[in-house]
C-alpha positions in Angstrom: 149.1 -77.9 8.8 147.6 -80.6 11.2 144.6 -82.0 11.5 142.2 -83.7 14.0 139.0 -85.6 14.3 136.3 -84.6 16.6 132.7 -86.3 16.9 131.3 -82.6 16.0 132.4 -82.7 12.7 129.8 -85.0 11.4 127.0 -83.4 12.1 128.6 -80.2 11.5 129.0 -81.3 7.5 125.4 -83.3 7.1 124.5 -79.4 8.5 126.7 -77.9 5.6 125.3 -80.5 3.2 121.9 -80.1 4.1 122.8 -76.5 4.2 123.9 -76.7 0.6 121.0 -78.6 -1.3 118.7 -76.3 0.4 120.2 -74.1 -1.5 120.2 -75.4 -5.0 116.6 -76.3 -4.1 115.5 -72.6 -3.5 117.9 -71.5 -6.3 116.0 -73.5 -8.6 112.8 -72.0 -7.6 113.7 -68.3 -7.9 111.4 -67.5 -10.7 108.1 -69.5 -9.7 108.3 -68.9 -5.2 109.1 -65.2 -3.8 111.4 -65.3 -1.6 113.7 -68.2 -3.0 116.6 -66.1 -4.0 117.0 -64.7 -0.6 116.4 -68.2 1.6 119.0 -69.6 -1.1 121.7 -66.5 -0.1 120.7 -67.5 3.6 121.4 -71.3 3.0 124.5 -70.7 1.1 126.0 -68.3 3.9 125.2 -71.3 6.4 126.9 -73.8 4.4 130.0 -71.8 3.9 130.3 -71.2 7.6 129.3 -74.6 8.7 132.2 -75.4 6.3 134.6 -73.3 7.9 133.5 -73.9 11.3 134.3 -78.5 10.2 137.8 -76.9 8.5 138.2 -74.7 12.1 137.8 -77.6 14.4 139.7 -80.1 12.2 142.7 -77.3 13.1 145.1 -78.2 15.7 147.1 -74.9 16.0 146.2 -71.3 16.5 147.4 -70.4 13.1 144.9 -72.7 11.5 141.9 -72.1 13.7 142.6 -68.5 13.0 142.9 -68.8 9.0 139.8 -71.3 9.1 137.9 -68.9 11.7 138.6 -65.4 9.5 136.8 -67.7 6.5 133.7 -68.6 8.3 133.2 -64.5 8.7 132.4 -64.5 4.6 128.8 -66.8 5.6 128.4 -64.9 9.2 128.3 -61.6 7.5 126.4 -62.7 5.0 123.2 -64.3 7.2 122.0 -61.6 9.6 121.3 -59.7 6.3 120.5 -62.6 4.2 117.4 -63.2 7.2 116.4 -59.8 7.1 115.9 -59.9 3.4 114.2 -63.3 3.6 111.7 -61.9 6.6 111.0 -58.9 4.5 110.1 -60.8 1.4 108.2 -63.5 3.2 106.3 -60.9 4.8 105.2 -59.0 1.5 107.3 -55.8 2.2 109.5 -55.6 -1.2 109.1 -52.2 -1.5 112.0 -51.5 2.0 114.0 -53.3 -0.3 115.6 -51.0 -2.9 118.8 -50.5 -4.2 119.7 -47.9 -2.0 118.9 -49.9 1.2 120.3 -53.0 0.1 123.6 -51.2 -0.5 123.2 -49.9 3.4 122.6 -53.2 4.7 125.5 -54.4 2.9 127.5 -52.2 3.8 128.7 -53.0 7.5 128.8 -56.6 6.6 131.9 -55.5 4.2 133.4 -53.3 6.3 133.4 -56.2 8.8 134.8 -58.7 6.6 137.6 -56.0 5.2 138.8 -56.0 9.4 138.9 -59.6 9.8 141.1 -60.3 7.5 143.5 -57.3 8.5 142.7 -57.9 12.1 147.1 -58.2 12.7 147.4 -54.8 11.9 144.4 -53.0 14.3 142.8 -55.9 16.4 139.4 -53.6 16.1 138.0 -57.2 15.5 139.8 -59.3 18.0 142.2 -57.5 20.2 143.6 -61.1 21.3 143.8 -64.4 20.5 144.8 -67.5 22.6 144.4 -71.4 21.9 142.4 -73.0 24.4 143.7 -76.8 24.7 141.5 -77.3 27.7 138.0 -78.8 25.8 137.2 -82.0 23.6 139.1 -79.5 20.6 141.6 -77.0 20.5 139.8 -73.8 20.5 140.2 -70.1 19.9 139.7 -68.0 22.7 139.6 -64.4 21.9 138.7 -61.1 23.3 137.0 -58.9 21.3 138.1 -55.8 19.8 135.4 -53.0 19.6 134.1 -53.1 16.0 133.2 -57.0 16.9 130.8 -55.4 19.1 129.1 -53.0 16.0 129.0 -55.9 13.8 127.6 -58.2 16.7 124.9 -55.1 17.1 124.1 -54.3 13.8 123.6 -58.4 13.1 121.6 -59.0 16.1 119.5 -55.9 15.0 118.9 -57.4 11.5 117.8 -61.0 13.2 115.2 -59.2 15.6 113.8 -57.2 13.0 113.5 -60.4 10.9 112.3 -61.8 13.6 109.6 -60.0 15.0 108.3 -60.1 11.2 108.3 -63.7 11.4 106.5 -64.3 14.7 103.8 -61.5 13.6 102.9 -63.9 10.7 103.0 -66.7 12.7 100.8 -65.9 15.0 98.5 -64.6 12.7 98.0 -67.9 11.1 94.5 -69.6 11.8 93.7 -73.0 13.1 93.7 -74.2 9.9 97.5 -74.0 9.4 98.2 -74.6 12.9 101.5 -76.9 11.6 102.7 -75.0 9.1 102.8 -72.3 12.0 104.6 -74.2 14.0 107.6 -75.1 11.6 107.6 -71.6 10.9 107.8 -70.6 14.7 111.2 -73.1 15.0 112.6 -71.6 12.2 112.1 -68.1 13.9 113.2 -68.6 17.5 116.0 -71.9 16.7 119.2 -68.9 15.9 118.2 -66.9 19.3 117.9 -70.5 21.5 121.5 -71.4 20.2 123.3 -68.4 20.1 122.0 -68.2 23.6 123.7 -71.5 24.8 127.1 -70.2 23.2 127.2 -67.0 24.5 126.5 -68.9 28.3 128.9 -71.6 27.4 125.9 -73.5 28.0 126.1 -76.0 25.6 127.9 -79.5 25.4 131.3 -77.9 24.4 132.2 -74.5 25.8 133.6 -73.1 22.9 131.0 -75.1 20.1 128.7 -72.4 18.3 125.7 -73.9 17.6 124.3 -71.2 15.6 125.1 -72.8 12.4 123.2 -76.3 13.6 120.6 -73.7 14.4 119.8 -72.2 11.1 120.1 -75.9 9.2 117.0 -76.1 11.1 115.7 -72.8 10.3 116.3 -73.3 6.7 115.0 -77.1 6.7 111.6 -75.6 8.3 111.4 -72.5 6.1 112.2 -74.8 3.1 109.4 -76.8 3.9 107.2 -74.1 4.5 108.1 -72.6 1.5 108.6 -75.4 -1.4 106.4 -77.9 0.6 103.2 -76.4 1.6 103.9 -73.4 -0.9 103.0 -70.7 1.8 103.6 -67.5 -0.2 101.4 -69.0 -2.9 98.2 -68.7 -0.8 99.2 -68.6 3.0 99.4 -65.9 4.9 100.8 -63.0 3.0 98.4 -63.9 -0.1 95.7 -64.8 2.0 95.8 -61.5 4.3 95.9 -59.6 1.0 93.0 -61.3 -0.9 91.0 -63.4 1.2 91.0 -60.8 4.3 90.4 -58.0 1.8 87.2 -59.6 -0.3 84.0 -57.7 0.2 82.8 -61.4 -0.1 82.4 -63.4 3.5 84.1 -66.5 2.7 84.1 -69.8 5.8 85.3 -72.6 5.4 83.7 -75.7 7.2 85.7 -78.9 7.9 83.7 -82.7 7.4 82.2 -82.0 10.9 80.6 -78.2 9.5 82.5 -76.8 12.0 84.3 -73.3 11.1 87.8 -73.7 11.1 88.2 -70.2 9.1 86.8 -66.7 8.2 87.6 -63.7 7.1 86.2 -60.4 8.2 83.4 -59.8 5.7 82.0 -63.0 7.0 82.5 -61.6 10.5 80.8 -59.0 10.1 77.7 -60.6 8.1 77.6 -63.3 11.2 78.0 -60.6 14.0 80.5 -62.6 15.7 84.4 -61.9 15.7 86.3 -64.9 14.7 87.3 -65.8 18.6 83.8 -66.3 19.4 83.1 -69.1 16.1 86.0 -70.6 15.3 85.7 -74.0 16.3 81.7 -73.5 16.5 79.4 -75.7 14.7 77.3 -73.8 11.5 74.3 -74.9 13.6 75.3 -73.2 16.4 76.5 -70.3 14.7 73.4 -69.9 12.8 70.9 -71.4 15.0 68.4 -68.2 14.2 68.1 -70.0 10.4 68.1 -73.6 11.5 66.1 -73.7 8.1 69.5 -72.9 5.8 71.6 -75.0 8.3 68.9 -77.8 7.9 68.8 -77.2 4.1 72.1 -76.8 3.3 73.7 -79.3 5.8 75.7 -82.4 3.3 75.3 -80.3 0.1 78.8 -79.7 -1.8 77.8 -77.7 -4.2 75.4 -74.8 -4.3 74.7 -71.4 -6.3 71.5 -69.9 -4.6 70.3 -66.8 -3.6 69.2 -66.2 0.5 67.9 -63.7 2.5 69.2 -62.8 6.3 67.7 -60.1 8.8 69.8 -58.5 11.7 67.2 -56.4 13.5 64.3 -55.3 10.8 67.5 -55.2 8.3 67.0 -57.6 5.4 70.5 -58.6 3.3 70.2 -60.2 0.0 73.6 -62.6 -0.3 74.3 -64.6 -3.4 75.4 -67.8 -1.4 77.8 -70.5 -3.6 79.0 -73.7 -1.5 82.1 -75.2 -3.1 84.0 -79.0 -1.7 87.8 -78.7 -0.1 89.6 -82.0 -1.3 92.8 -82.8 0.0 95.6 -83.9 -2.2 95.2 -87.6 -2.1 90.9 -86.4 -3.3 89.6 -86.9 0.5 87.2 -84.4 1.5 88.3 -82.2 3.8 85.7 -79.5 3.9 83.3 -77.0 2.5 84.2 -73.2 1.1 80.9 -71.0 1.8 81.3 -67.7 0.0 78.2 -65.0 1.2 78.6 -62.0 -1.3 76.3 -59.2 -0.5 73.8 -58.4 -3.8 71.2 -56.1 -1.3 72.7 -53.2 -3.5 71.7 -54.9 -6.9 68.4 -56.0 -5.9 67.4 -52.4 -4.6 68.7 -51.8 -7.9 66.5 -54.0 -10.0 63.5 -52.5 -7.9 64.9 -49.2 -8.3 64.9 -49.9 -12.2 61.3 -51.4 -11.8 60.0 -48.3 -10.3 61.9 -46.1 -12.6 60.5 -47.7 -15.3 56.7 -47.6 -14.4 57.6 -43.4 -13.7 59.2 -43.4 -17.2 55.5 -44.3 -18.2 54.0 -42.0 -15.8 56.6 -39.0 -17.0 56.2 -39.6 -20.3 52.0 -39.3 -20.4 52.8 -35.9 -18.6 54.7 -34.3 -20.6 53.6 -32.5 -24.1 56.8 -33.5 -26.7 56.6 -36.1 -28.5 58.5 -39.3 -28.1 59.4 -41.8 -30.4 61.2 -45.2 -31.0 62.1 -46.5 -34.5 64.3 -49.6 -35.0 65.9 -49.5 -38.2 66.8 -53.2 -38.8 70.0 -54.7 -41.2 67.5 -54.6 -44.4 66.8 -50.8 -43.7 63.2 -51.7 -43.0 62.5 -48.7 -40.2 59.8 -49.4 -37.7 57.8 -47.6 -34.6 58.7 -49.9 -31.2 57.3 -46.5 -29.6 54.9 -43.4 -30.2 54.0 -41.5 -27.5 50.4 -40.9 -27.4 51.1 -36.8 -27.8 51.8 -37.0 -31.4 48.2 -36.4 -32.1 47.5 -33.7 -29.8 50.8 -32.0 -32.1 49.8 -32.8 -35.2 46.3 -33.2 -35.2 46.3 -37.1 -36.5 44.9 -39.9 -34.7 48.1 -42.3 -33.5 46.5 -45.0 -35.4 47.8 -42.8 -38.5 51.6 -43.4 -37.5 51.9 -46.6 -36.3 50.3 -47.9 -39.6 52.9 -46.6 -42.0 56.2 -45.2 -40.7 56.1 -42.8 -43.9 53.3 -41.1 -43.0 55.1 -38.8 -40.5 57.8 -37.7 -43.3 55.3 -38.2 -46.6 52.2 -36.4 -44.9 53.0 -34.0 -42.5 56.8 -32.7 -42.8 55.9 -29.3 -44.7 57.4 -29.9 -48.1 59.6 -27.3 -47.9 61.4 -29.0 -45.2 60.9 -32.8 -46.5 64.8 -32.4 -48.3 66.6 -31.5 -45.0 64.4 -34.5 -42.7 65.3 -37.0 -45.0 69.2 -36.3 -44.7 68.3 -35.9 -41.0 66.9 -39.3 -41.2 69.8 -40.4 -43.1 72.3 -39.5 -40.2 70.7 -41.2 -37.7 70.1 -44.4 -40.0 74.3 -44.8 -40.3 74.1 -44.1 -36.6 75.4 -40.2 -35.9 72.9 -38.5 -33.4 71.3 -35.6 -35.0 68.9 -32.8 -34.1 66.7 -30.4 -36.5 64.2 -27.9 -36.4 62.0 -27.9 -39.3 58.1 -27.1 -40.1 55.4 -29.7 -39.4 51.5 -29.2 -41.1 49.0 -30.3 -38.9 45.4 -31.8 -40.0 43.8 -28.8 -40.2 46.5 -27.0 -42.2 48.2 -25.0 -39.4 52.2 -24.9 -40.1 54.0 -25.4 -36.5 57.6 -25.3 -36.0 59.3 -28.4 -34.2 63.1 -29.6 -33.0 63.8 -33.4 -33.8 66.0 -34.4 -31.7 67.4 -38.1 -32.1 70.3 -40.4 -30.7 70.9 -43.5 -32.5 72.4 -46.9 -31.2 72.7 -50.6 -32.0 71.0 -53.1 -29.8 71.5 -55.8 -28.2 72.2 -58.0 -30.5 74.7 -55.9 -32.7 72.2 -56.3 -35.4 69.6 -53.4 -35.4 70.0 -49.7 -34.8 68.0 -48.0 -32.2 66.5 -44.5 -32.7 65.6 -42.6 -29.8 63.7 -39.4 -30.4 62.2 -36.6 -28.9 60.1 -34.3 -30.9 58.8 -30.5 -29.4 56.8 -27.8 -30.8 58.9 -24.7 -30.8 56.7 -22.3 -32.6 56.8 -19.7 -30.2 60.4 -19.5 -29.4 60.6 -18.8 -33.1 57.8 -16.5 -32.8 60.1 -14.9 -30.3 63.5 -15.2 -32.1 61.5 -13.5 -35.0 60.5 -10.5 -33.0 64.3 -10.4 -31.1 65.9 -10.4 -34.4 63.3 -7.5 -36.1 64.2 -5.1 -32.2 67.6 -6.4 -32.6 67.8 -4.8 -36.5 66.0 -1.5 -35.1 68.4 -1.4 -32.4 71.5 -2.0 -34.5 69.7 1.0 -37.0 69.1 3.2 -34.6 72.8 2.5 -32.9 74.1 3.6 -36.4 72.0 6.1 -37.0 73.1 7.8 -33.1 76.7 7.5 -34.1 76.7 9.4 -37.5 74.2 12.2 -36.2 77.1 12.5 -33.2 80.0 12.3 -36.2 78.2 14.5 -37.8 77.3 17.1 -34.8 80.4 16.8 -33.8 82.6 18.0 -37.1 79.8 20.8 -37.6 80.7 22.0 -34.4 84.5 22.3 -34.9 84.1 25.4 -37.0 82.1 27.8 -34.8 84.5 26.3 -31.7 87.6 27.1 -33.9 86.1 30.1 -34.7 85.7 31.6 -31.5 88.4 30.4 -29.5 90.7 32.2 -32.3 88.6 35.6 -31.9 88.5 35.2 -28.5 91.7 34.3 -27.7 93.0 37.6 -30.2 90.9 39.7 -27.0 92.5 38.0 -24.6 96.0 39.4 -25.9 94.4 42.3 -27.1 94.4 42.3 -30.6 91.5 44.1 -31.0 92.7 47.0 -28.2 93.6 46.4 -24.4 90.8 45.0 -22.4 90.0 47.1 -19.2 89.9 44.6 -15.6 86.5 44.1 -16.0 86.5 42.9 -19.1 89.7 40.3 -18.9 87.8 37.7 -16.3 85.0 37.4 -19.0 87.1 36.9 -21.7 89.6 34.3 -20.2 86.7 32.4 -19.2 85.3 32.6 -22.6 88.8 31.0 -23.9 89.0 28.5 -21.2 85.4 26.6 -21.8 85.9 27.3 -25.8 88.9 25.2 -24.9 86.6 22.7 -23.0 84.0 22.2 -25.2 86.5 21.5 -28.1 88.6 18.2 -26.3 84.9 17.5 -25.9 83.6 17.9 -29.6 86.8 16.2 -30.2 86.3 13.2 -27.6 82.8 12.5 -29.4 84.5 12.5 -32.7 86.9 9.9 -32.1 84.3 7.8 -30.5 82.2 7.6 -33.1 84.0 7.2 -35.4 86.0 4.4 -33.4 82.7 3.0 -32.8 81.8 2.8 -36.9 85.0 1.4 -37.5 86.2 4.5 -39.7 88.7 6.0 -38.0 92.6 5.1 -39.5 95.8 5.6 -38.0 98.5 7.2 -39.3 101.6 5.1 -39.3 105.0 6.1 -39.7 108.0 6.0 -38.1 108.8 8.6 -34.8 111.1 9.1 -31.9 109.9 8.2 -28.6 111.4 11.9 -26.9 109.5 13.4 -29.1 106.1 12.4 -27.9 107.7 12.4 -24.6 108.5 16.1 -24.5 105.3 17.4 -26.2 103.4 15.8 -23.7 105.6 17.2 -20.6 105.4 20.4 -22.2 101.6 20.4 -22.6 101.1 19.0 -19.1 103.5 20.9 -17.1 101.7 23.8 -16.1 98.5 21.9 -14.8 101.2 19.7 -12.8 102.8 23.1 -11.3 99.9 25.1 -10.5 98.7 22.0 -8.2 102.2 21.5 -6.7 102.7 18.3 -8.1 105.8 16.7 -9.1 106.3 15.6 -13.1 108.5 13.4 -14.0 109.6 11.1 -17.2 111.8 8.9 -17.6 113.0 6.5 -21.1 114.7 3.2 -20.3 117.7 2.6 -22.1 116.2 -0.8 -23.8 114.1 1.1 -25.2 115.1 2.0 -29.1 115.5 5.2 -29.7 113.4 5.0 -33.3 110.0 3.4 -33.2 107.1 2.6 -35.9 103.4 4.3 -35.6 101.1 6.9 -35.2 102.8 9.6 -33.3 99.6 11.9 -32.8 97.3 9.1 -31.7 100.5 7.8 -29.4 100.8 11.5 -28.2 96.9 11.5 -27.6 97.1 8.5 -25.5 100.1 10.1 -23.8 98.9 13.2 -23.0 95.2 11.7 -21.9 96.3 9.5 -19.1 98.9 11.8 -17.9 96.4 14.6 -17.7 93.3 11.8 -15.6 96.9 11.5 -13.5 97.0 15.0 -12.6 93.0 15.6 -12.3 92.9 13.0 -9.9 96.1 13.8 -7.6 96.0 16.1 -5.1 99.1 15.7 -3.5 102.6 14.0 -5.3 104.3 13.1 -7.7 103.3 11.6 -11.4 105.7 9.7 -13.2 105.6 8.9 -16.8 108.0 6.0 -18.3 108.3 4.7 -21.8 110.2 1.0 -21.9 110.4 -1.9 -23.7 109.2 -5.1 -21.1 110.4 -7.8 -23.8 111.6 -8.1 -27.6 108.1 -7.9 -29.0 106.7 -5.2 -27.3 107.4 -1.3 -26.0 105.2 0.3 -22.8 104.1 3.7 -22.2 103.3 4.2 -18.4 101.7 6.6 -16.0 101.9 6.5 -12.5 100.5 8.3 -10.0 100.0 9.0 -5.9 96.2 9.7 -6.6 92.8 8.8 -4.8 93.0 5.4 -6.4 90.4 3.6 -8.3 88.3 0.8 -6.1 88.2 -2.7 -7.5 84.3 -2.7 -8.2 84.8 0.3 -10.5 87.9 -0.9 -12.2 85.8 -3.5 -14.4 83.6 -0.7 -16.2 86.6 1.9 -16.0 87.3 1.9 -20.3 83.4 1.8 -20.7 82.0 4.7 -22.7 80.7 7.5 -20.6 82.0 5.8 -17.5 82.8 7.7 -14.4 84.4 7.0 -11.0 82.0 8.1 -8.4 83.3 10.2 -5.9 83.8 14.2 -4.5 86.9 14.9 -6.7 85.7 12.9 -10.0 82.6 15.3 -9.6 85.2 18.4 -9.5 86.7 17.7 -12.5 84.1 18.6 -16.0 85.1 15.2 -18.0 82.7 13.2 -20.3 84.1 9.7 -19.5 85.0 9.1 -22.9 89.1 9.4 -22.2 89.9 6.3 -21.0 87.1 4.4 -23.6 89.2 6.0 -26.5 92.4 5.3 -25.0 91.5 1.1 -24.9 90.2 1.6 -28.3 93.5 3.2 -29.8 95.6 0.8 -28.2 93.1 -1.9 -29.5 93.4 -0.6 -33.3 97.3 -0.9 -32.6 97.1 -4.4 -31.7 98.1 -3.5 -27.9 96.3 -3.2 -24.8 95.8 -1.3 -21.5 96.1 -2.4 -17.8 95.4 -1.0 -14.3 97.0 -1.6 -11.1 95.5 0.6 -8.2 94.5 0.8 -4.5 92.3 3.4 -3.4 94.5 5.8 -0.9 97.4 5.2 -2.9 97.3 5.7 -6.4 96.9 4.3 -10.1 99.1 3.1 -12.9 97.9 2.9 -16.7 100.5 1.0 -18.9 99.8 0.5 -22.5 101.7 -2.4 -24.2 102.2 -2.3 -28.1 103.8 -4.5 -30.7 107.1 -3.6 -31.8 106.9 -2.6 -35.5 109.6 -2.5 -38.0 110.8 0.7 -38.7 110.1 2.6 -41.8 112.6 5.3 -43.3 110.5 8.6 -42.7 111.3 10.0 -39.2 108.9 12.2 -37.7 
């Protein structure tokens, strides 16, 4: 291979060197300066291409140039990324840069590099390549293939993007870092201004790329921006974050007191956008208090409070004045900082206030309120009595604050005197505690009272603090004496209604039973053949004997539901069992109002189950029967399945009048009825659905309703799946 010398090989290498020390510089800074890892990525991509680019014009045939120029494509893949990644960190936005994204961004880069080096075998990079002996250099002159055109797209994208990030810092940098902007503004626009003169063959060799000159520069003034002036310590992202965001108005005055910065608090305490004082003198800025511009005018240091007025506002602002040194100690300026305290002196007046109504509340109202310390010794003594202690117990105020015992010794009834002092005892290891307990006032009347006290330590640590409100509630016991005595008579006469209807109701079983058998031998004319006069009488006889029984019967399960007495019968059953008595009873009322009766038993469902088959039947047969009473056209369907592994369900479902929602809270109340024309058709008591709950209760179950009125009702009854015992019923 053969080489040359060209005059643009020496600054091409101090580039590459300069190139590479930036780079061990920012390297070495990664942990303490964001944004060093990626600015030392960026300056190690320049220095490899600069590199390549010295190796590429040192070349003096294609073959070499070629080699020299597919190894520069490892740095000018890497820095349109490597700048993006820089921009995005310099400008605070780390959160665009995760895994996933960085793996995107890398990825045309190494598709790029993958083609260049295969470039023979497509020419997708460079469809040809010539040497050009006709500059200072051999040169390679190509034309480009189309995937030169993506990558030149997608890397042009990444520098605009980086870019426009850039320039939106730097021009949002205030007068004070007016040079530091403008090192930051080169570093921006040098890559655009020389890959500008290459692409126009502007420059002072047509085919020399000065991009990698270009980005020495950036890097040098980003470097120095970064490591130097140690922008992304403080300036701008920092400053934008904290500074702009304070609640506090913070200006900074340079030796002449003119404002050379603000942030927006400030602007908005002044009035004034920044524009309109930067540059201003205090005095001019403030001329309406010439007496704080006049006070305040060569003091460094300040901690004071002022007042300012905009209109007939008044602002309270805790005003501090701090000295800017530069690095060699020269004064460069003053740090005002204005934080608004308007909110804490309204406060303290509030407080004030508050505390002169305390006084005024306290005289008007009739408990009694106290304040005992109780100090490290256990010494306890009044910081408070409230001047209504004698009005409740009779004793001048003088008594109290005298002797601290005289409240528990004197007049704590000495019934109660045991259960005060543990009271006292609690709130003297610091638990809160209330009590109600008897007092005995000076002329021998016994009063009832609620203590009510919250203890805590004070200030110092040392004491403990009892708070204490004291209230006479003699007549709320008065009153929870007399609601206890009704509430015993009531409970009484409860008990009392419940066995007189227990009682009424098993007398009345045996006439009932009596004459619905004699009756019911007429009817099928036992006692001789009825004539047709006689057989409307007697069916009707047989059909409210009938009647009146379920209803003797209804009362007699609910009271003895309601006393607790009544006991179920558990064994074990088949479910078609209860399922075909029920159809069986039920059938003929379904027929004889055209309705359809149907049942169904899932096949889940076990075919032996544990319980009381007569109250299960009863339950059965009472909704299926409110089903039919209260359909006047359809169907009713009756299921029995098992919706899980714990539990089995009996349900009735039918295409009745429906129940409205209103009503469907009191439904399973005793004695509760559905208002409406065909609920006052049908003779009930309203005690069905009551005892139906209540079974299913007592068997650890329970009972819901779905319905809409116009379209009909459905009961189910979940129960617990009991083992199974041996007797089958």
């Amino acid at each position: 291979m053969h080489w040359q010398l060209t005059p643009y090989l020496i600054p091409l290498l101090v580039a590459a060197v300069i190139s590479m020390t930036l780079t061990l510089y920012g390297w070495r800074r990664r942990g303490t300066t964001p944004a060093a890892i990626p600015f030392a990525v960026l300056m190690l991509a320049v220095a490899e291409w600069s590199l390549g680019y010295v190796l590429e014009l040192s070349s003096t045939n294609l073959a070499g140039i070629t080699f020299w120029a597919k190894v520069e494509y490892l740095g000018i893949v890497t820095v349109a990324p490597a700048w993006l990644v820089f921009a995005l960190q310099f400008a605070n936005r780390d959160r665009w840069l995760t895994r996933r994204n960085l793996v995107l961004l890398a990825l045309v880069p190494s598709i790029t590099l993958l083609l260049v080096w295969t470039n023979e075998m497509h020419g997708l990079v460079w469809s040809q390549v010539n040497l050009d002996n006709s500059g200072p250099f051999p040169a390679m002159d190509t034309r480009h293939g189309p995937w030169f055109w993506v990558h030149s797209a997608y890397s042009y994208t990444c520098l605009l993007l980086g870019t426009i990030l850039l320039i939106r810092i730097v021009i949002s940098f205030p007068d004070l870092y007016r040079w530091q902007a403008g090192l930051l503004l080169l570093a921006v626009l040098a890559p655009w201004l020389s890959n500008g003169l290459y692409l126009s063959r502007l420059g002072p060799a047509p085919y020399l790329d000065l991009t990698p000159f270009a980005f020495t520069l950036t890097g040098l003034a980003a470097g120095w921006n970064l490591f130097r002036f140690r922008f992304l310590d403080i300036v701008p992202v920092a400053r934008r974050a904290i500074v702009e965001g304070m609640p506090d108005g913070v200006i900074v005055l340079d030796v002449h007191n003119r404002i050379v910065d603000l942030n927006p608090a400030a602007q908005r305490i002044i009035g004034q956008p920044a524009t309109a004082v930067l540059g201003q003198s205090a005095g001019q800025v403030f001329a309406g208090r010439a007496d704080l511009v006049e006070r305040y005018r060569n003091v460094l240091e300040a901690s004071t409070e002022i007042v300012l007025e905009a209109g007939e506002a008044r602002r309270y602002f805790d005003l501090r004045i701090s000295p800017l040194y530069e690095r060699r100690g020269r004064l460069s300026g003053r740090l005002i900082v204005l934080r608004d305290v308007t909110e804490r002196r309204q406060a303290e007046e509030a407080l004030r206030q508050s505390e002169q109504r305390f006084r005024q509340v306290v005289a008007s109202i009739s408990d009694h309120i106290y304040v005992t310390e109780v100090t490290p010794e256990g010494q306890r003594l009044n910081l408070y009595l409230s001047q209504h202690v004698e009005s409740l117990t009779g004793y001048p105020l003088e008594k109290f604050t005298a002797d601290w015992s005289f409240w528990p010794m004197r007049v704590i009834h000495p019934d109660d005197r045991g259960v005060a002092a543990e009271q006292a005892a609690r709130l003297a290891r610091g638990q809160d505690s209330q009590l109600e307990y008897r007092l005995v006032r000076a002329n021998g009347e016994v009063i009832w009272v609620r203590d009510s006290g919250r203890a805590e330590k004070d200030s110092t640590g040392q004491s403990l603090i009892i708070y204490g409100v004291v209230s006479d509630i003699t007549e709320r016991k008065q009153a929870e004496r007399e609601l206890a005595q009704a509430r015993d008579r009531a409970l009484e006469l409860s008990s009392l209604k419940t066995e007189l209807l227990a009682k009424v109701s098993h007398e009345l079983r045996t006439p009932l039973g009596a004459i619905l058998g004699f009756s019911e031998m007429l009817e099928l004319g036992y006692y001789g053949d009825l004539s047709p006069k006689q057989k409307p009488p007697v069916a009707e006889i047989v059909d409210s004997t009938h009647y009146l029984t379920r209803l003797v019967n209804e009362l007699l399960d609910q009271a003895q539901l309601h006393a607790g007495k009544l006991k179920l019968n558990t064994t074990s059953f088949t479910p078609a069992s209860i399922l075909n008595d029920t159809l069986s009873k039920m059938a003929v009322l379904a027929s004889n109002k055209g309705l359809s009766l149907t049942a169904e038993i899932a096949a889940n469902l076990p075919p032996v189950l544990n319980g009381d088959p007569a109250r299960l039947q009863q339950i059965l047969v009472n909704l299926t029967s409110n089903a039919i009473k209260f359909t006047r056209t359809g169907s009713i369907q009756v299921r029995l399945y098992r919706p899980d592994f714990t539990h089995w369900a009996m349900q009735v479902t039918d295409t009745g009048i429906g129940i409205p929602g209103e009503a469907q809270a009191h439904l399973f109340e005793p004695f509760m009825q559905v208002d409406g024309s065909i609920t006052r058709e049908q003779a009930g008591t309203g005690l069905g659905l009551s005892i139906v709950k209540q079974l299913a209760q007592l068997m650890e179950g329970e009972i819901t309703l779905e319905s809409e009125v116009g379209r009909g009702s459905t009961f189910t009854v979940l129960l617990p799946l009991h083992p199974i015992q041996e007797k089958i019923v």
